[in-house]
N, C-alpha and C positions, 0 to 999 in steps of 0.2 A: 629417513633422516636420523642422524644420530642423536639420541639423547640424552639432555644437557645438565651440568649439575652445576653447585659449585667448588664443590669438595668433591673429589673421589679419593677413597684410599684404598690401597693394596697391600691385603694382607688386615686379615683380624683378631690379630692377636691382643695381648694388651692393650700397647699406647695405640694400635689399630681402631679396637672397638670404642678406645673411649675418648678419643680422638674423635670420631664419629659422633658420639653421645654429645660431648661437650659443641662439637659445630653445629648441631641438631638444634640446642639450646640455644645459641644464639642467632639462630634462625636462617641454617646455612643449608640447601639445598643438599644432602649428604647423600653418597652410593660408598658399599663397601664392599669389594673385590675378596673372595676367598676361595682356594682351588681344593679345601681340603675336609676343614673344619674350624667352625667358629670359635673363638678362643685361643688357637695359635696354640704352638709349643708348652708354651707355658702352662694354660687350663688342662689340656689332653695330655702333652706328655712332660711336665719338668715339675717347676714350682709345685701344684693344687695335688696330682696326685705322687708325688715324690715322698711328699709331707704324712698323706694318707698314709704311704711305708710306713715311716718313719713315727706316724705316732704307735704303729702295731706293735714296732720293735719296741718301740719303751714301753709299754703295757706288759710286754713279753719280757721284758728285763725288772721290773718292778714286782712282774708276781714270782720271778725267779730269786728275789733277792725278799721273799717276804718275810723272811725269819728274823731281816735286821731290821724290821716295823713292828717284830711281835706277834707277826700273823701265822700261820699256822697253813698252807697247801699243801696237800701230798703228794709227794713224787715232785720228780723235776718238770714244769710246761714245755710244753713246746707248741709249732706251729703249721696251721695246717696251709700252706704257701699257696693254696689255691683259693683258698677263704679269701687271704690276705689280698690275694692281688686284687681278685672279683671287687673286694671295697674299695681299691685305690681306684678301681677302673670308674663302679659306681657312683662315686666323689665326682670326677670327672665328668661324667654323662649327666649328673642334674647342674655343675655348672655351665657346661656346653649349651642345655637348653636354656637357662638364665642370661646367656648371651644371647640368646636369638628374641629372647623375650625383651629385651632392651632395646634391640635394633625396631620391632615393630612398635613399643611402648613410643621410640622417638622417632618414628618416621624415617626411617635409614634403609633404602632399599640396600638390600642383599645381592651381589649377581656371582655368577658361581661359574667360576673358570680361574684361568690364568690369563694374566694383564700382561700387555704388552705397552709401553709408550711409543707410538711412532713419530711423534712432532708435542714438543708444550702443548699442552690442554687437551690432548686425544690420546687413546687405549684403544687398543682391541683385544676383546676377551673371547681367547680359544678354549676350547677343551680342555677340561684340568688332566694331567700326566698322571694323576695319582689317584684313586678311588674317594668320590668324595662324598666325607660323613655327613649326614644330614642333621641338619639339628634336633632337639627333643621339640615337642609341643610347647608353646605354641610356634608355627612355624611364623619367621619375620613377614610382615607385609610385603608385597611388591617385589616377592623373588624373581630374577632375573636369568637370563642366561648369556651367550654365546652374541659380539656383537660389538659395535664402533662405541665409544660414548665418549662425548666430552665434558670439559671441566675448565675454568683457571684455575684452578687451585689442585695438582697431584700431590698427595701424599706417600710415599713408597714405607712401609712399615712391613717389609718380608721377614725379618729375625733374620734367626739363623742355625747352623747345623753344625751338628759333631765334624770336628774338623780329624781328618787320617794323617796318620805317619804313613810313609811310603815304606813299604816292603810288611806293614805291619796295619794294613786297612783289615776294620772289621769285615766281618765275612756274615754276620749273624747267626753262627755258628758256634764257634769257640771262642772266637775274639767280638765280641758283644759294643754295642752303643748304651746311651740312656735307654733308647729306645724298645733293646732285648733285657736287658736287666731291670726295664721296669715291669715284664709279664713274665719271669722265670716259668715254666710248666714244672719244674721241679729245681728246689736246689740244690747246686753243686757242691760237692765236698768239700774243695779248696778253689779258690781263687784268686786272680792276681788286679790290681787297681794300679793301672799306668797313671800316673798322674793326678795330685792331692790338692787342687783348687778345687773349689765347693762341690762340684759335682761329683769328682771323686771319692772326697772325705767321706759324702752321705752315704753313699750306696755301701761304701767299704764300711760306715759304723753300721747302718741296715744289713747287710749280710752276716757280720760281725754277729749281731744278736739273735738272729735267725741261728745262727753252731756253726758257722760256716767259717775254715779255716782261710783266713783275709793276710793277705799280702799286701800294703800299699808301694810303688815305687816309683820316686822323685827324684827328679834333673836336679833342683832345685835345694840349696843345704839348707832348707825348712819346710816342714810341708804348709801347705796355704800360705805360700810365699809373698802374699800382697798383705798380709797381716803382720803385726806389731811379733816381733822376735818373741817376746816374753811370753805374751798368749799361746803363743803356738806351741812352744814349748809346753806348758802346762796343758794344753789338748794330745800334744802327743804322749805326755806321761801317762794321760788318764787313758787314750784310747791303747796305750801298747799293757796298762796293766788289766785292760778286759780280754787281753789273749792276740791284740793287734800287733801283726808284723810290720815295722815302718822301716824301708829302705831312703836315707837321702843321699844328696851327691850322686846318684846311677841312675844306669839311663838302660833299657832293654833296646839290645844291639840287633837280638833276631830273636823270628819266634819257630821253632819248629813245631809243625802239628801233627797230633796221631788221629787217629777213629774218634775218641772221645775226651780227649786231653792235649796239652800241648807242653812245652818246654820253654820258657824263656830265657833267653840269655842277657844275663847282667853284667854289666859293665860298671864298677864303683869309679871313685875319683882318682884310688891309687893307683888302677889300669888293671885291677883283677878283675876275671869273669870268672861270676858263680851261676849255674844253673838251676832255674824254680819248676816244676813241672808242679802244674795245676789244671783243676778240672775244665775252667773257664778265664778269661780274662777279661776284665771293663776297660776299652778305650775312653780316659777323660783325658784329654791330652788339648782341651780349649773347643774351641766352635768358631767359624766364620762365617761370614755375612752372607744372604741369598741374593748376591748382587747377580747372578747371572740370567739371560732370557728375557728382561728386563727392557733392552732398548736402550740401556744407557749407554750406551758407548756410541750408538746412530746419534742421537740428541745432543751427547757431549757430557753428558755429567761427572763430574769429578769423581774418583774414585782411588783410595789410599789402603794398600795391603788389605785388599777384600772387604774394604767398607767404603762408604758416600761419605763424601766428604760435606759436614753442615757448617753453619754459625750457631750462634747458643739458641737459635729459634727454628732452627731446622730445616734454614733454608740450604740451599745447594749453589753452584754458581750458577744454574739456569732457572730464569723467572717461570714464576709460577710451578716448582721441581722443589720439591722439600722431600727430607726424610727424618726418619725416627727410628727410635729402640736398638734393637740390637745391632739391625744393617747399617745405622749409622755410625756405629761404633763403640766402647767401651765406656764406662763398664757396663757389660752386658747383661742388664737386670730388669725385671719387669717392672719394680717402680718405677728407674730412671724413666723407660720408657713409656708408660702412663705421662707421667710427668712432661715431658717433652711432646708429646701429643696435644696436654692441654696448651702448653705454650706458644706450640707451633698452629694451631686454629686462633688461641683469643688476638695471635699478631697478624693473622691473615681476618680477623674480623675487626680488624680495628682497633680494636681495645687498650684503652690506656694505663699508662704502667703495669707492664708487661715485662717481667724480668725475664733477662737472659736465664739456661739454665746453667748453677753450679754443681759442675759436675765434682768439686771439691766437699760438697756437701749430700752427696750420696750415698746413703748407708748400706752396707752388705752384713750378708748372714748366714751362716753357715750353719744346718740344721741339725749335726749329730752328735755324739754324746759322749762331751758336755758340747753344748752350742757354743758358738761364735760367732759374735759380731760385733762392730766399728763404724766409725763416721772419722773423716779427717785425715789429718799426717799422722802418719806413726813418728817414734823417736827417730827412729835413724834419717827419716823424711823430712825431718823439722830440723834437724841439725844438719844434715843435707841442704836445707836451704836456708840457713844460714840464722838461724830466730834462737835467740836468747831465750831458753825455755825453763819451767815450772812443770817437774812430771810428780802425780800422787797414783800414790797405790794403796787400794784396800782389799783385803784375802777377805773369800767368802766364809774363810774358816772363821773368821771374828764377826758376822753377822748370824743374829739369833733363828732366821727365817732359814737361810739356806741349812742350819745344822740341824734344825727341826725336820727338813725334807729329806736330809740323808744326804744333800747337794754340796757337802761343804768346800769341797775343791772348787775353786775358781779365784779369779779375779777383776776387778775394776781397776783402770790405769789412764790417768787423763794428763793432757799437756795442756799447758798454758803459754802464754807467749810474755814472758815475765815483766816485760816495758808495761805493755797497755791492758793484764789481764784475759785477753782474748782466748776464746776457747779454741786451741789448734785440730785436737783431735781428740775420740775419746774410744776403748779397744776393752772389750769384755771378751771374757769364757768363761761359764758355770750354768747354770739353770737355769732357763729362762730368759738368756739374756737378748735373744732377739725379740722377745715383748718389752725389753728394756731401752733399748737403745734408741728407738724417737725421742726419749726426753733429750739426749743429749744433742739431738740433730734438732729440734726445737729450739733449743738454748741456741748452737749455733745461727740458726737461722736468726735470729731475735736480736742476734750480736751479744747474746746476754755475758755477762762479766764475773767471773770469780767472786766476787762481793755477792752479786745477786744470786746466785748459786747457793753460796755459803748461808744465804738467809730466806730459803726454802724451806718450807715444812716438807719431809718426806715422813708418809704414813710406817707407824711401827706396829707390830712386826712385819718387815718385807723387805725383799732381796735390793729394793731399790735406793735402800737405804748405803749400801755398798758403793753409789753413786754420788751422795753427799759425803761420804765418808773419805773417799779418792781425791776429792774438790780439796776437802779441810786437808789430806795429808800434804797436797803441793804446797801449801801453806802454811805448817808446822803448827796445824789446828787439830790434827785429828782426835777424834775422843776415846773412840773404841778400841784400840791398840796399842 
């Protein structure tokens, strides 16, 4: 006899596990399907250990720059790429086991395969295709295997994968995913970065600082094209004066490959091709959904350009058939997708007032240097739709904090909706500023108002002061400038 839950979900990744956790809590019979490793993409390979890169490089870019603090190193640093990765990998492996340690802490059987749905309420979990990681100690209660089980209540949280150009699929060879650039065995000389949304950006400022001659090249006449024009601008000034190559408007038409190198061919907006030969190249050219093997198509579940199609609670058009995070669709970020996990268990346990989620009010963050991050409409988004707006700017040049850390390039830049005060949007690059930006996605949430902004104490010295200061400028208040 198969057995019975009342939650299963597939796939543990983020809004996976904590999906799990939170239906655990409110006393929901929970199993949670994983072919691989607990933690999903995210924990193992994106987000947790991407970051671990990325603080190396700026450690490595700080004691290269220490003569502008006063300090005194000898010789130029450099890094030893197998140290670096071992710790990113490290990072990784204790929170992989912290995720198993949560499923036992909540009574969450584990079962370890690949899930199929054959009909609402029933899986059958095969053999995982992929070699699957075990977790660290302690291992979850109640591990499972191979086998029928049912549920009311499916969850589908697969993510998702690096998505290929046709003629120009990684090979994991020369033409590299997240996946190979996140364990380099050694680094390449030069390298090329197809495409400059966050994933790209990171790797290309992490190899950047590692001495690696970096190429970026974008379809797109901005890089990080979902970001506010200005900002991006000021990240591309600061990342092209670290020795960064930024191509926009071009698009790489072919690649030819040798023994240990390859050739790209570029193609700009005017119809010139230029050739780049580099050691390697990083495929970020976006990710798509792991809607396939799934059963959804036997069942019927809706399904729009490689994602499940939800409502703001994650349901799907077939009862009892919900999905989450990435497979469900954009923007594809581990918050959202926590986020929508809890929403989509507290509405399948009842729970009152339960907001939909806003995916209007999702903040992204772009981890390299300087950072970048937003919540909202950008300009051209808010006069796009059509709102009478208030935008304020404040230069991190004119805050005491950031010139004290040698950070002073950036900016703060926030919109207003000029009728009602409302906060539309609000778009940083400089230091720190993805520890910055929940205040402003708080305030949105809160509905808070320009007035009440403008009558916050922000602590002095600090970069977050840059944030009141943007407020005052939409409003011919500012002090500092």
């Amino acid at each position: 006899m198969a057995e019975n839950y009342d939650v299963i979900i597939i796939g543990s990744g983020p809004g996976g596990y904590v999906a799990a956790v939170r239906a655990s809590q409110l006393g929901l019979k929970t199993a949670i399907v994983e072919r691989e490793h607990l933690g999903g993409i995210c924990l193992n390979w994106g987000c947790i250990p991407t970051k671990a890169l990325l603080r190396s490089a700026e450690v490595l870019d700080h004691a290269n720059h220490a003569k502008d603090y006063g300090l005194v190193l000898e010789g130029k640093m450099s890094a030893d790429v197998k140290a670096v990765v071992a710790r990113s990998r490290g990072v990784s492996a204790r929170l992989n086991g912290g995720v198993g340690f949560l499923m036992k802490k909540n009574k969450v059987d584990v079962i370890w395969g690949e899930a199929k749905i054959t009909k609402p309420g029933e899986i059958v979990v095969g053999k995982s295709s992929k070699p699957v990681v075990e977790p660290q100690n302690p291992v979850p209660k109640n591990v499972k295997g191979e086998g029928t089980y049912t549920a009311k209540h499916i969850i589908i949280a697969t993510g998702a994968r690096p998505r290929a150009l046709p003629g120009i699929e990684p090979d994991g060879k020369l033409i590299w995913t997240y996946f190979e650039a996140m364990k380099p065995a050694a680094l390449p000389k030069s390298l090329i970065v197809m495409g400059s949304g966050a994933i790209g950006i990171e790797f290309a400022s992490f190899y950047r600082s590692m001495g690696v001659d970096v190429t970026v090249v974008e379809v797109m006449p901005t890089i990080m094209p979902v970001e506010d024009v200005e900002v991006t601008a000021i990240a591309r000034k600061q990342l092209e004066k670290r020795g960064m190559k930024i191509l926009t408007s071009a698009k790489i038409t072919k690649v030819e490959k040798a023994a240990d190198s390859l050739t790209a061919h570029v193609e700009t907006a005017d119809g010139k091709v230029q050739q780049i030969t580099a050691d390697r190249m990083i495929s970020a050219v976006g990710v798509q959904g792991n809607i396939e093997n799934l059963g959804l198509e036997a069942v019927g579940v809706k399904t729009d350009r490689g994602c499940v199609v939800i409502d703001g609670y994650g349901k799907t058009n077939i009862a009892g058939i919900y999905a989450i995070g990435d497979v469900a669709g954009p923007p594809m970020l581990a918050h959202k997708a926590e986020h929508e996990g809890v929403v989509c268990v507290e509405k399948i346990a009842g729970l009152s007032n339960v907001h939909a989620t806003d995916k209007g009010k999702v903040p992204g963050c772009t981890y390299c240097h300087p950072q970048v991050a937003s919540v909202g409409l950008t300009e051209a988004k808010a006069k796009e739709a059509g709102r009478d707006i208030r935008v304020g700017r404040f230069s991190f040049a004119a805050n005491g904090k950031a010139i004290a850390l040698g950070e002073d390039q950036g900016l703060c830049k926030v919109i207003f909706d000029k009728k009602t005060g409302e906060l539309l949007g609000a778009h940083m690059v400089g230091a720190e500023v993805t520890e910055l930006i929940q205040g402003f996605v708080v305030a949105m949430n809160l509905e808070t108002t320009e007035e009440e902004l403008m009558h916050t104490i922000f602590p002095h010295p600090t970069v977050s002061e840059t944030m009141k200061e943007a407020v005052l400028d939409a409003y011919g208040r500012v002090l500092n400038a």
